[in-house]
N, C-alpha and C positions, 0 to 999 in steps of 0.2 A: 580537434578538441570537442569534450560533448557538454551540452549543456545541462545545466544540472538547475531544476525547477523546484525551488524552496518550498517545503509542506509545512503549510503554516499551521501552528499552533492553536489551536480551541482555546485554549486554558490561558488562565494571566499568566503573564511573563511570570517565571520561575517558580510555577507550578509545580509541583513532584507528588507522586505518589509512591506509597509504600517507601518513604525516603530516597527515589530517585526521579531520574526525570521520566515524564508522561512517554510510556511507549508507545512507538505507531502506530499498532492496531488499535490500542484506546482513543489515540488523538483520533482514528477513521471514525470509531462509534461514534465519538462525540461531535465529530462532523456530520452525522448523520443521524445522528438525532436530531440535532439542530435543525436541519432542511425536513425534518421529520415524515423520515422514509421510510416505508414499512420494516418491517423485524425479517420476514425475507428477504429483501432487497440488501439488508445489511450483512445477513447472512452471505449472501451469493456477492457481493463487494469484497466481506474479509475470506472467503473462500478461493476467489481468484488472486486476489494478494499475496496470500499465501500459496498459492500454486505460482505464484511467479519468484515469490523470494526463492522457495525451494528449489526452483528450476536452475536459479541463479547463484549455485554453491551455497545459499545462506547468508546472500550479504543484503545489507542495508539499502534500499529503495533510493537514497541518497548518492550512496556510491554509486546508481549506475545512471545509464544516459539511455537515448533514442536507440542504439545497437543493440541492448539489450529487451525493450519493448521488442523492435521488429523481429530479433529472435525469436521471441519469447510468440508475438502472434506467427509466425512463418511455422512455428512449432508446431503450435495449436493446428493449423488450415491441413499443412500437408501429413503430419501422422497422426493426430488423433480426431479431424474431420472435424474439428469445431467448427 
């Protein structure tokens, strides 16, 4: 069974934007602002985000577990020499 580690919310409870709820990538900025990390540092956070969703068919950060990180770096080490 994999365990699956809750990404807490910025925003009050029942937040939404553009009439839905707050997406992931916004909920990251606003995590990151908050600790107020540089404007690169945010960039290169939602840059590998997105290279990991992508990797992972396009699914939600939520749906996946610990198999899909070690994939996801084992990918990275052995063919693109990250």
């Amino acid at each position: 069974m994999q365990r699956r580690v809750p990404i807490r919310n910025p925003e009050p409870d029942g937040a939404t934007k553009r009439g839905g709820p707050v997406r992931l990538l916004d909920r990251v900025r606003a995590a990151i602002e908050t600790r107020h990390y540089s404007r690169r540092t945010e960039r290169a956070y939602i840059g590998w985000i997105r290279r990991f969703i992508v990797a992972n068919g396009k699914r939600h950060p939520a749906e996946m577990g610990a198999r899909e990180v070690e994939k996801f770096l084992s990918t990275l080490a052995t063919e693109a020499k990250v």
